[in-house]
C-alpha positions in Angstrom: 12.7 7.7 0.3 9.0 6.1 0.1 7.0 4.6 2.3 6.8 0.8 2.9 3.2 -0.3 2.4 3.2 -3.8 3.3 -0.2 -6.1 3.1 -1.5 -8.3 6.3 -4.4 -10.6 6.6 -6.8 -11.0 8.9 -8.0 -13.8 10.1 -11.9 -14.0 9.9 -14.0 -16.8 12.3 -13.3 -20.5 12.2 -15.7 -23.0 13.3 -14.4 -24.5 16.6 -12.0 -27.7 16.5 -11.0 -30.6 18.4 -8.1 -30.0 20.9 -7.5 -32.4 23.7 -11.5 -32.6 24.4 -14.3 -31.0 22.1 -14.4 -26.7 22.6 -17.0 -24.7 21.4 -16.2 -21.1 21.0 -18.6 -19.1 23.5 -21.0 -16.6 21.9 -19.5 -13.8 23.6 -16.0 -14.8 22.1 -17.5 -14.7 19.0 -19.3 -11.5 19.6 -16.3 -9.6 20.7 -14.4 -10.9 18.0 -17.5 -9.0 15.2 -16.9 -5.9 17.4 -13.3 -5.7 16.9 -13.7 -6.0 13.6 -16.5 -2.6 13.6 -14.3 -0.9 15.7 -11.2 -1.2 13.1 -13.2 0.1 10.0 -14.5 2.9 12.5 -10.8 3.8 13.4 -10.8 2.7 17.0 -7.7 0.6 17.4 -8.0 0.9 21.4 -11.6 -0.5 21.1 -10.6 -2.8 18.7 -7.7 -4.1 21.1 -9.8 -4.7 24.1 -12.4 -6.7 21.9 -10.0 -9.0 20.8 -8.7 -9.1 24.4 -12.0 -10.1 25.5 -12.0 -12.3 22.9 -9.3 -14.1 24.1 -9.9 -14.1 27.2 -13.3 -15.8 26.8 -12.2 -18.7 24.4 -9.2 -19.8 26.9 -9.5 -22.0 29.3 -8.4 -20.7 33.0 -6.6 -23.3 35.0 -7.0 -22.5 38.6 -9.2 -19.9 38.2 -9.2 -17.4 41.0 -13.0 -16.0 41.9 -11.3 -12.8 42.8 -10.6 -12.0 39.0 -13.2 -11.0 36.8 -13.6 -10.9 32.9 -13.9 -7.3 33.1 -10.4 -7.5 34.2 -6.8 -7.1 31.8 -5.7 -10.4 30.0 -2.2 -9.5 31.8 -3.9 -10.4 35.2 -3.1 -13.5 34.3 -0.2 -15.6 34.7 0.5 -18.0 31.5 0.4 -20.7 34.2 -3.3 -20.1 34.6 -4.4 -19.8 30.6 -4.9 -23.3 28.7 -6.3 -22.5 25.3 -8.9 -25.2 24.0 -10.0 -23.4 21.1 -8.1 -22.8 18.3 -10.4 -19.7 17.5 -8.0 -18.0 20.1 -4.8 -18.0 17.3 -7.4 -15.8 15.3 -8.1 -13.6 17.7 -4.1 -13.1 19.0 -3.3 -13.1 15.1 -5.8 -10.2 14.9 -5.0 -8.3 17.8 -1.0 -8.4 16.9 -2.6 -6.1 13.7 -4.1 -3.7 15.9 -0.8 -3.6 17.7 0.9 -3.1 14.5 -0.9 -0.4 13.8 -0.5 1.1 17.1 3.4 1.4 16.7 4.0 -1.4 19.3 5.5 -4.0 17.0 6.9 -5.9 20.3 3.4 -6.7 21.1 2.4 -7.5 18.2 5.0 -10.3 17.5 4.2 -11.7 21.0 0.8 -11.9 19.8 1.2 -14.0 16.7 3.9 -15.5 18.5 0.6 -16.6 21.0 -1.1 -17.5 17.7 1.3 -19.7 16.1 1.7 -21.5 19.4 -1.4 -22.5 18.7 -1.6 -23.0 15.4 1.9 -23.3 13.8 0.8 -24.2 10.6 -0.9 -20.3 10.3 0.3 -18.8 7.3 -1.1 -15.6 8.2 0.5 -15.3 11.6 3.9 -15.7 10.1 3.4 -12.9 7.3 1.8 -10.4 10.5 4.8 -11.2 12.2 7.0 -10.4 9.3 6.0 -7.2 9.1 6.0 -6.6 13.3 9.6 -7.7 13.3 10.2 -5.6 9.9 9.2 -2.9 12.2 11.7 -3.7 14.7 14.4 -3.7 12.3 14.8 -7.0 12.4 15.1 -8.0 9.2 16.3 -11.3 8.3 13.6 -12.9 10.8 11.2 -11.0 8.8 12.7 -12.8 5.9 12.1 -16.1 7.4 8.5 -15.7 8.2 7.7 -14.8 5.0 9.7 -17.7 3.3 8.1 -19.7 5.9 4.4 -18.1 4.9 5.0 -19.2 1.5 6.0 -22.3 2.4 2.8 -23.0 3.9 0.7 -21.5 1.5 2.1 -21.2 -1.9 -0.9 -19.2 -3.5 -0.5 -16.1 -1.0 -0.4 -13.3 -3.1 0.4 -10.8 0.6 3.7 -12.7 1.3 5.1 -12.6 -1.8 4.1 -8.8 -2.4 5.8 -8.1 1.3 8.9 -10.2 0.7 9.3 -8.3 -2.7 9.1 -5.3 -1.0 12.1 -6.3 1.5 14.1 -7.8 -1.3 13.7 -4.0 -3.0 14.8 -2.0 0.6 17.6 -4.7 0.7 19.1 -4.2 -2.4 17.7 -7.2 -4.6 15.5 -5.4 -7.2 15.8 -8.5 -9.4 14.8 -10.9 -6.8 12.2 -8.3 -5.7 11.0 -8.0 -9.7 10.6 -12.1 -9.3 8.5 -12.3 -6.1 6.1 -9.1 -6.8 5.0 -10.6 -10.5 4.5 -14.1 -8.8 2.0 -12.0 -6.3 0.3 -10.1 -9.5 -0.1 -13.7 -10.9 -1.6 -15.1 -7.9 -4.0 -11.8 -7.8 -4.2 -8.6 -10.2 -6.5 -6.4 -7.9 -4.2 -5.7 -4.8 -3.1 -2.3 -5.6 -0.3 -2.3 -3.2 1.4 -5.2 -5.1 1.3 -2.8 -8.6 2.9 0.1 -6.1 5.8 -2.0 -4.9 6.5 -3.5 -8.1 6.5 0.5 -10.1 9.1 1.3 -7.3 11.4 -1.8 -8.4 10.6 -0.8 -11.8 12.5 2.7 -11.3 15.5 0.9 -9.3 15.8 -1.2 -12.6 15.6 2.3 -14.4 12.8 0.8 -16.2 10.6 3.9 -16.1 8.0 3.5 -18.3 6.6 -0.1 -16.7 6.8 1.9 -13.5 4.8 4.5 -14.4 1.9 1.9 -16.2 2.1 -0.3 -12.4 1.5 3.2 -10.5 -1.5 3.8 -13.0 -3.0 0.6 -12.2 -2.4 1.1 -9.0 -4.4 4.0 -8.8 -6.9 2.5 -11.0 -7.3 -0.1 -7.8 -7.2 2.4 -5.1 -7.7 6.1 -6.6 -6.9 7.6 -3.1 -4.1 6.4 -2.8 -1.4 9.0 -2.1 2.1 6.9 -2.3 0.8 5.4 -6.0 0.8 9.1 -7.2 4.0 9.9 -5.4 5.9 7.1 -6.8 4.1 8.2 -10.5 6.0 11.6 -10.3 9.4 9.8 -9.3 9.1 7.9 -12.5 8.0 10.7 -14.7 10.7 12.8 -13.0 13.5 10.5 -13.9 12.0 10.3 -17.6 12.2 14.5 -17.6 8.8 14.7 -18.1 8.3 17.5 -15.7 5.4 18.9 -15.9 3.5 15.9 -15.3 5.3 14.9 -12.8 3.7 18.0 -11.2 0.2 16.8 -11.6 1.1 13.5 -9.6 2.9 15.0 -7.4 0.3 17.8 -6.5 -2.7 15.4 -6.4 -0.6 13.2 -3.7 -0.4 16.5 -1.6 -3.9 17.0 -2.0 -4.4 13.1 -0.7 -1.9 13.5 1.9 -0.4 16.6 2.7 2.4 15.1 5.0 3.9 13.4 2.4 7.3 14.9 2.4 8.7 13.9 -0.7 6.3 15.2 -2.4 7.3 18.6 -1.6 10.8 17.7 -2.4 10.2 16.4 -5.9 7.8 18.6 -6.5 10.1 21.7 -6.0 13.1 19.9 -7.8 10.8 19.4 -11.0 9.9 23.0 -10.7 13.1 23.8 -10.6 14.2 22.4 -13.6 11.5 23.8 -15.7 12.5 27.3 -14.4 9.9 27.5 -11.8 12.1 28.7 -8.7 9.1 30.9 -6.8 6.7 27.9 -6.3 9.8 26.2 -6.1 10.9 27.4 -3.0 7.6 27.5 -1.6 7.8 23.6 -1.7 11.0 23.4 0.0 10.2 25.7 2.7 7.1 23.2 3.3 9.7 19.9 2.9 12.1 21.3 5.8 9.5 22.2 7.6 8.3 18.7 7.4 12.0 17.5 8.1 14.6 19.7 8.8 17.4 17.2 8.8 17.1 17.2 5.1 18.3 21.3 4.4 22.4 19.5 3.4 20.5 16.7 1.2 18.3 19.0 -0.3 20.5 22.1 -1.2 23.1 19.7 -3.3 19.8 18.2 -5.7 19.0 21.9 -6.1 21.9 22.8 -7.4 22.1 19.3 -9.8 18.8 20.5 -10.6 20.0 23.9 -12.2 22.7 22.1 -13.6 20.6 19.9 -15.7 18.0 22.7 -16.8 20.9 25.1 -18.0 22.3 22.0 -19.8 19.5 20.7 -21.9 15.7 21.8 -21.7 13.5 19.5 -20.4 11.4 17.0 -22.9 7.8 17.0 -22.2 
């Protein structure tokens, strides 16, 4: 029912390094690589991904080059036959890049990308927790489970992996094993919000309500926008009948993001069962509208809903 918020890392620049003769990144690598960056905190992922194209393009060696082909040109013009990479500034930039892809939906690309990077830097931890969540995306989830393990094998202090293979241990049925990996990632570093999210929501699968509800506060306290943290607040207050302010949360998370859809959906149930049926049913009318495949699911928790309000009256 919630989202997966999973953490990634960026690779910022690297001073050039020996490979087969001595390479010195070109300015204009390096330039395109700062612009890429700009163009992600301004929201232009296309931008982004032809800077980091560039990027690559300009720190890689082309064998044969033909005249013909310019550097204005797509990095697909050429064959892998004609690319010899001699700086390992290039893993960064493909590492990067398979972000932006990530964040364009195109998870293929993006594991081809740190696929590129780790080719040329196998020992990149980063690379292998991108590409956990690209093939995470895929669906391919015991692959993911690899990289992470393999992340953390490289880099034993990285908060990220462990927060993201907590969060597939959760989806995959392992709160206790998910419980294990997310405190490890809160000991590491307390001031990633997203690790406090994913550890309330293993919280409520261990029907340990109350720690959820203090990591979704501490999560907000991190990052007060965001939207899932107040989401996953209600769920917990829901589950501990405390209705009313499982309202407030879930209200506030419409107000940060109206297109959450289970929001609607638990906000309507809690209404529900504190007698609330009018703005009850305007939520649900907004939840199918959101997803209309969810009318059968929904209809059956309405009814439980009644149920449990005519049985006891909610604690507050």
């Amino acid at each position: 029912m919630r989202r997966c918020v999973l953490l990634f890392a960026f690779v910022s620049l690297c001073l050039p390094i020996t490979v087969f003769s001595q390479a010195r990144t070109p300015d204009a690598a390096i330039s395109h690589f700062k612009n890429a960056s700009k163009k992600i905190d301004n929201g232009d992922l296309d931008g982004a991904l032809e800077e980091y194209t560039r990027a690559i393009l300009l720190s890689s060696h082309l064998e044969g080059f033909n005249s013909s082909k310019r550097l204005g040109n797509s990095f697909d013009d050429y064959s892998a036959e004609e690319i010899k990479v001699i700086d390992p500034f290039t893993a960064n930039a493909y590492n990067n890049r398979c972000l932006v892809r990530y964040k364009k939906s195109d998870f293929q690309g993006a594991v081809e990308d740190c696929n590129e990077a780790l080719r040329i830097r196998p020992g990149l931890p980063s690379a292998y927790l991108n590409r956990a969540a690209a093939l995470r995306g895929m669906g391919q989830i015991e692959a993911a489970r690899q990289d992470l393990d393999r992340a953390i094998s490289l880099k034993k202090d990285f908060p990220q992996a462990y927060s993201n293979r907590g969060s597939l241990r959760l989806d995959t049925g392992d709160p206790k094993g998910a419980l294990e990996d997310l405190n490890r990632a809160i000991e590491l570093n307390d001031r990633i919000p997203e690790s406090f999210y994913q550890r309330g929501f293993t919280h409520i699968a261990l029907k340990n309500f109350e720690q959820a509800v203090a990591d979704f506060d501490r999560a907000i306290q991190l990052a007060p926008d965001m939207a899932w943290a107040y989401e996953g607040r209600g769920t917990a207050l829901m589950q501990m009948a405390k209705m009313d302010k499982a309202i407030v949360a879930f209200t506030r998370t419409i107000e940060l993001d109206p297109q959450i859809v289970w929001a609607y959906y638990n906000r309507g149930l809690s209404r529900v069962y504190i007698g609330n049926e009018s703005d009850a049913q305007k939520d649900f009318k907004e939840c199918l509208r959101l997803r209309p495949d969810l009318k059968a699911e929904l209809d059956a928790k309405i009814e439980l809903a009644r149920e449990l309000r005519d049985q006891q009256k909610p604690r507050q």
